[in-house]
C-alpha positions as a Markdown table, in Angstrom:
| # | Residue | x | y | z |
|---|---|---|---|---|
| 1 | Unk | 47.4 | 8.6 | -9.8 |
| 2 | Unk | 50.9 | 9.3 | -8.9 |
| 3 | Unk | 52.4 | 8.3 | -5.7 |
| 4 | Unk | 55.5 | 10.2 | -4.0 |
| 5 | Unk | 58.4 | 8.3 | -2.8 |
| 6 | Unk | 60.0 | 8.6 | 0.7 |
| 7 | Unk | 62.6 | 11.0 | 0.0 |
| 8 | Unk | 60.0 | 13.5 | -1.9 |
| 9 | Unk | 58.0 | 13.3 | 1.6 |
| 10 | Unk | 60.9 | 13.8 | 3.7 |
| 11 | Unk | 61.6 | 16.8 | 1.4 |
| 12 | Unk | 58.2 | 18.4 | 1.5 |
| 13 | Unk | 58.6 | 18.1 | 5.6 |
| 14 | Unk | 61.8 | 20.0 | 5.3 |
| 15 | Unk | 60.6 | 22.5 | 2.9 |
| 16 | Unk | 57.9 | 23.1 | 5.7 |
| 17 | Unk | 59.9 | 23.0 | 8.6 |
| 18 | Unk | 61.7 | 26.4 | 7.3 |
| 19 | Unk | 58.4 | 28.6 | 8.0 |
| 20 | Unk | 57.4 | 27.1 | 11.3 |
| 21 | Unk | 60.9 | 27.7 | 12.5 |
| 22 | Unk | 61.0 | 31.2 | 10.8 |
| 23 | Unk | 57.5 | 31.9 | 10.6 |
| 24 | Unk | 56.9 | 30.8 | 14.3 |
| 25 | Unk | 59.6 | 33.5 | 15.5 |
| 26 | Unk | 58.1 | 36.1 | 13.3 |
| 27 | Unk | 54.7 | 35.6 | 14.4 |
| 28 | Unk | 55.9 | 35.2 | 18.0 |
| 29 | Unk | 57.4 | 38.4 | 17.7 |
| 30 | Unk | 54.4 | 40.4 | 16.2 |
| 31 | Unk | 52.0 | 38.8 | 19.3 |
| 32 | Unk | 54.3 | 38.7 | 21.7 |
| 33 | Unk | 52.8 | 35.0 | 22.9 |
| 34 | Unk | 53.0 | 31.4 | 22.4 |
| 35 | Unk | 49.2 | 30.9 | 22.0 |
| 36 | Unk | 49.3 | 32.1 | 18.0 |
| 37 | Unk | 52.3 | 30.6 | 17.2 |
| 38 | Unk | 51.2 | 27.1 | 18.4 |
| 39 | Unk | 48.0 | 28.0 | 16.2 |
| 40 | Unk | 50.3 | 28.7 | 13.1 |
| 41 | Unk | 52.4 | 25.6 | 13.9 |
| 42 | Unk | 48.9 | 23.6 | 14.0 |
| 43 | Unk | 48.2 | 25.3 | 10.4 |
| 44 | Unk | 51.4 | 24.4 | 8.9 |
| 45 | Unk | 51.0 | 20.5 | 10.4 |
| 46 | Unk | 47.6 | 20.4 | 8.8 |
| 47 | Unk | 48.8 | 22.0 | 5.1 |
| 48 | Unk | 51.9 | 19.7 | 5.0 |
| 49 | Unk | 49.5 | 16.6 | 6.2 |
| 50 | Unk | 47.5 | 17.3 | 3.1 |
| 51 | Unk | 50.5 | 17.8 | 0.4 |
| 52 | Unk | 52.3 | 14.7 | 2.0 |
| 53 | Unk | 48.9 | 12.1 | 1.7 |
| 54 | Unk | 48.5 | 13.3 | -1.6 |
């Protein structure tokens, strides 16, 4: 089994803060409320949560 390092885990965090700070707007846009954007933002902490304790 291969471990990642610390700077491939910092690096998967950024490559998943781009969508929830672009995704967030877009989806905030589309609803017009905070309530499905903070349910996308939970999505996208749970799917980077699973590629980072890989």
């Amino acid at each position: 089994m291969i471990k990642m390092n610390i700077s491939r885990k910092l690096g998967m965090l950024v490559f998943c803060g781009v969508p929830a700070i672009i995704g967030g707007g877009i989806v905030f846009a589309i609803f017009d409320s905070y309530i499905p954007v903070l349910i996308y933002e939970i999505l996208l902490y749970f799917a980077s949560g699973v590629m980072i304790s890989k």
